[in-house]
N, C-alpha and C positions, 0 to 999 in steps of 0.2 A: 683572748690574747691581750695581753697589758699594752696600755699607752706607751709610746716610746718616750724616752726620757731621754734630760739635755737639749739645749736649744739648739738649732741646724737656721741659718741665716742663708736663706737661698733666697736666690734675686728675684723679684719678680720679672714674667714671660712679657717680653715687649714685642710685638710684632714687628716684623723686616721693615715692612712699609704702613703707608697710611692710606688712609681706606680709598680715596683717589687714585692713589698709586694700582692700589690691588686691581681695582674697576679698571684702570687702563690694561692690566696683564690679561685680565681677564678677555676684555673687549680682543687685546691680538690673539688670542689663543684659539676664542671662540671665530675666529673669520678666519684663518690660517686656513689654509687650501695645503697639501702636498705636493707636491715637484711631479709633474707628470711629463715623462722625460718621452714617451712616447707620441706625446700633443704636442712634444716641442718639436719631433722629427716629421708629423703628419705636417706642420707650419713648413717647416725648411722645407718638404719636397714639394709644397704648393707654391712658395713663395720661388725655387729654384730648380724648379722641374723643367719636365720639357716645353711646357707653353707657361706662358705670363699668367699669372693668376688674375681672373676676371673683373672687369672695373666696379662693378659692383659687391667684390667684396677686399679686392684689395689695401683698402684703409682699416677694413676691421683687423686683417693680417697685419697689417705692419703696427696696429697697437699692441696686437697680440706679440708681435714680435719684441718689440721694446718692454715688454712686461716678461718675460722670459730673460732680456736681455740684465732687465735689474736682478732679478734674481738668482740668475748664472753669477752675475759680479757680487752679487751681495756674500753667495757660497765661496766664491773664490778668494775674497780677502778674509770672509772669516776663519778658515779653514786655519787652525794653529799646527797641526802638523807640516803644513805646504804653504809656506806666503809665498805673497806674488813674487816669482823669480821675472826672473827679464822676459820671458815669453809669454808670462799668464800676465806681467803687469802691464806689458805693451795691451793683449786685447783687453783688460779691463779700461784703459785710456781709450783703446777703438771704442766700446760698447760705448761709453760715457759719452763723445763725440758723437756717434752717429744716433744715438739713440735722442739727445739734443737736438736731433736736426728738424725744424718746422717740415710736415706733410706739406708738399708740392700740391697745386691745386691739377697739374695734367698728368692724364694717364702714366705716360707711360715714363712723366719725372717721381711718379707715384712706385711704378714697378721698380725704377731704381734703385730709390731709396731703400723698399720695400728688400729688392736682393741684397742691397748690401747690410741690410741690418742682419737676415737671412745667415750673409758668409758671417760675418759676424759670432751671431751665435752660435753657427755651426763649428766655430774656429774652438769658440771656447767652453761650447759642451766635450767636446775631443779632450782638450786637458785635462777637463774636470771627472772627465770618463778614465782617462790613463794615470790620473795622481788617485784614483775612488773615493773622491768626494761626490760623485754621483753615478747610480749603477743606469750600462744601459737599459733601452728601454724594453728590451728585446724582452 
């Protein structure tokens, strides 16, 4: 097959980012976890079931909870098909608020807390269920 003739001026390939940049994409990609929407509902019915969840594990739940709760809000304002209207941007303001709130050192200022991060998230996985930015866990 003959050489191609006439000269062709094509640009050289510059990559997107720089090699730190890439390590950083890398680094979130490789520790991403999925949405496990079913752990968030085993959380909610510990946390607002029919007895107080036990004091020895209740702080580990309400971290869990507010780690749930960022990521609920994280879905909900990135979501370009559905921005926050007035009901999803009030509980993204709840989540943000209570999720803020320093752990109480007593029990049962612990449970509190603990439930209302609870309605919370339970408020705004509902939305996020009914606009399908996330499927139930069912």
């Amino acid at each position: 097959m003959p050489a191609p003739t006439g000269s062709h001026d094509v640009p050289r390939w510059t990559p997107p980012l720089r090699s730190d940049e890439l390590r950083f994409v890398l680094d979130k990609i490789t520790a991403w976890t999925p949405l496990d929407v079913a752990m968030i509902f085993d959380d909610l019915d510990t946390a607002i079931g029919d007895r107080p969840p036990p004091a020895a594990t209740t702080a580990a739940l309400a971290e869990r909870l507010r780690v749930h709760l960022k990521r609920l809000g994280d879905i909900a304002v990135a979501d370009p098909n559905h921005p926050p209207a007035k009901k999803k941007g009030r509980l993204i303001e709840q989540a943000r608020f209570v999720r803020d709130q320093t752990l109480p050192t007593g029990h049962q200022e612990t449970v509190g807390l603990t439930r209302r991060l609870a309605f919370v998230v339970a408020d705004l996985a509902e939305v996020l269920i009914e606009t399908g930015c996330i499927q139930d866990g069912e």
